[in-house]
C-alpha distance (Angstrom), angle and dihedral (degrees) to the residues before:
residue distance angle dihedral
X1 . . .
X2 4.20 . .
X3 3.91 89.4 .
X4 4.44 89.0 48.7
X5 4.09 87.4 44.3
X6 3.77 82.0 57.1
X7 3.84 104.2 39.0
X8 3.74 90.3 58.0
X9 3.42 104.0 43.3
X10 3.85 85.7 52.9
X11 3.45 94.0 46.0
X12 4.08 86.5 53.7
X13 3.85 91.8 40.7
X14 3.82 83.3 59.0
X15 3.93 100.9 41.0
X16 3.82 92.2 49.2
X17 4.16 90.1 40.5
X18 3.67 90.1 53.8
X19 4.28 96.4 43.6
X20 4.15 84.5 52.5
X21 3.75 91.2 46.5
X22 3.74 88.7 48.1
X23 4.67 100.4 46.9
X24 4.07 78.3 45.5
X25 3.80 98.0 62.0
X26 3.79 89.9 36.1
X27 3.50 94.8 64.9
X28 3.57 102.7 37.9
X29 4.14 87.7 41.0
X30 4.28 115.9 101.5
X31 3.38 123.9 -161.8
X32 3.65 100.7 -118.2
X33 3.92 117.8 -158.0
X34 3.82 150.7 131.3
X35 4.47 131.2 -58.0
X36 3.10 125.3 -161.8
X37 3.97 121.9 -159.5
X38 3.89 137.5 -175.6
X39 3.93 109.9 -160.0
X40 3.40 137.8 -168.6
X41 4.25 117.3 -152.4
X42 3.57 131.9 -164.7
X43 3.81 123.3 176.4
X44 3.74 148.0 171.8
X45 3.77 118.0 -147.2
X46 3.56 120.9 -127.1
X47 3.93 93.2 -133.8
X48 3.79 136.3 52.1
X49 3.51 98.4 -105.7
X50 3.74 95.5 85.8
X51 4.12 134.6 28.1
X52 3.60 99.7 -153.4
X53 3.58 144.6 -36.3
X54 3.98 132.3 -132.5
X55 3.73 125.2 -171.8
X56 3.63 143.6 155.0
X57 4.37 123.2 -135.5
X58 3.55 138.6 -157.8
X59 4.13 106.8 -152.0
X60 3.85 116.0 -166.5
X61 3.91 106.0 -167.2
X62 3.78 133.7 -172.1
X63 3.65 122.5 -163.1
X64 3.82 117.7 -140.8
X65 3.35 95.5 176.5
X66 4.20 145.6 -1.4
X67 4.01 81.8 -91.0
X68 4.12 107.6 30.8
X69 3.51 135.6 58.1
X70 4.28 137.0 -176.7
X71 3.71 112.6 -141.4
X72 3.89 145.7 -161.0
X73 3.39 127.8 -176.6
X74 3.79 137.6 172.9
X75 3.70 128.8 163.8
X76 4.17 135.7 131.4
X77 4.10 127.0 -69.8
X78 3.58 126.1 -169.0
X79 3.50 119.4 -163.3
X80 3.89 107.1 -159.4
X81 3.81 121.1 -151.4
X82 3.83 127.3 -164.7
X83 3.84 125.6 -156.6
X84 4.22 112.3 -42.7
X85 3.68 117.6 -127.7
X86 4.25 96.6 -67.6
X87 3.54 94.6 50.4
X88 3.45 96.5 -95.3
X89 4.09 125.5 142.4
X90 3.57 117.6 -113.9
X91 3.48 137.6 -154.2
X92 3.69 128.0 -91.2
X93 3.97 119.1 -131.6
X94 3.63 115.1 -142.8
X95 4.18 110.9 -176.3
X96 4.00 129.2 174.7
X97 3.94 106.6 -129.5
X98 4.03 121.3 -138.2
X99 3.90 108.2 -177.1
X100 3.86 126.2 151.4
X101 3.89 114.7 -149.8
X102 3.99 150.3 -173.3
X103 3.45 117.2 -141.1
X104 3.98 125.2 -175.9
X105 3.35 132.3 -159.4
X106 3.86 107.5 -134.7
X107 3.96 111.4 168.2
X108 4.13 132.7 25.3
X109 4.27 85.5 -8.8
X110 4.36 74.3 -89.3
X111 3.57 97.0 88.0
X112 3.42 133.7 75.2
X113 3.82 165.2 161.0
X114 3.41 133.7 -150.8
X115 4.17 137.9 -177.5
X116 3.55 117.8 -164.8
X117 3.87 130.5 179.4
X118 3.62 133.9 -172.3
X119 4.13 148.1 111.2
X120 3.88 128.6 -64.5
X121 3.79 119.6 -141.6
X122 3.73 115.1 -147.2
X123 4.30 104.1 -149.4
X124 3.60 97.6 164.3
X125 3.83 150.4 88.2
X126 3.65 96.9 -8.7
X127 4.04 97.1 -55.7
X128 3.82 113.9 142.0
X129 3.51 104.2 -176.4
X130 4.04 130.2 122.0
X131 4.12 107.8 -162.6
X132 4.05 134.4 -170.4
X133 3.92 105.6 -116.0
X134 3.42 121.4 -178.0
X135 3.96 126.7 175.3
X136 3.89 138.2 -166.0
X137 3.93 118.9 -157.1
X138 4.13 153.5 -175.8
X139 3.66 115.6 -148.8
X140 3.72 138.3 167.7
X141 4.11 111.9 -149.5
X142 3.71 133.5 175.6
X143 3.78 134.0 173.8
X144 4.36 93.3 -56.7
X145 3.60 107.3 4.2
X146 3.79 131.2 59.8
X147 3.74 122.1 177.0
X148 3.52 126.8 -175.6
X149 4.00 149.5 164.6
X150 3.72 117.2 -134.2
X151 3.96 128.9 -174.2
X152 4.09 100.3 -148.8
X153 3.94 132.3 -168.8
X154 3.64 130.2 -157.5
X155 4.09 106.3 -166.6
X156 4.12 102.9 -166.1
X157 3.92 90.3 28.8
X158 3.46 87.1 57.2
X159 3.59 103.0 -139.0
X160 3.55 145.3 86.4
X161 4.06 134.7 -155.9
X162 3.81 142.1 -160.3
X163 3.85 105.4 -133.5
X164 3.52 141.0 180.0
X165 3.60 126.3 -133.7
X166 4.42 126.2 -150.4
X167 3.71 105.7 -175.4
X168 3.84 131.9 174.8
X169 3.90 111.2 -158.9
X170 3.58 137.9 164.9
X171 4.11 135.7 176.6
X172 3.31 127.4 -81.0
């Protein structure tokens, strides 16, 4: 009768160990899974080279967690360029931006900052170049609009810009 006492309140012990495990990892659980984003940029660069930039982004994002997030983005930036020094019109450079980022969510799950770092593909106007870019940012984001302030440098184009991002995105 000792060794049935025993049995069952093992048996129990186990049952009520295993529901406890199981509400635990329910609430601290997230459903991870995939954003998609459509942005639209404008910037001004910080140096005379350029007069301002417009662009449009695709952003791919993966949540890891409630707070963190992996990101790819890709899209087209045009660099626009007035007269040079004599007068004379100069060429605009259009480039197609690949750049792989972490953002991290750090107040109200609104707030944000992200760093992203890739390459920058010039396609137009005769420019051949392919430069490192890399790009901290703010942003605020909630369930279908993300907005966010980014500080971006282009190594071989020689310049760099502060732009601001409009996105619409929605889960996947």
């Amino acid at each position: 009768m000792r060794k049935l006492q025993m049995l069952c309140l093992s048996a129990f012990a186990f049952l009520y160990a295993n529901a406890t495990f199981a509400q635990e990892s329910e609430v601290k659980n997230y459903d991870q899974g995939f954003r998609l984003g459509f942005g639209l940029n404008g910037g001004l660069p910080t140096d005379n080279a350029y007069d301002w930039s417009l662009g449009g982004d695709v952003r791919l994002q993966y949540d890891l967690t409630k707070k963190t997030s992996l990101t790819l983005t890709t899209g087209f930036t045009n660099l626009f360029m007035g007269k040079d020094e004599n007068g004379v019109d100069v060429k605009d450079l259009g480039f197609i931006p690949a750049k792989a980022g972490f953002k991290a969510f750090i107040w109200e799950d609104q707030f944000y900052v992200l760093g992203e770092v890739g390459a920058g593909f010039a396609v137009t106007n005769g420019y051949n170049d392919t430069t490192f870019l890399w790009a901290p940012g703010i942003g605020y984001a909630n369930k279908y609009i993300d907005i966010s302030v980014r500080y971006e440098d282009y190594n071989k184009f020689k310049t760099n810009q502060v732009a601001l991002r409009l996105a619409y995105g929605f889960d996947l």
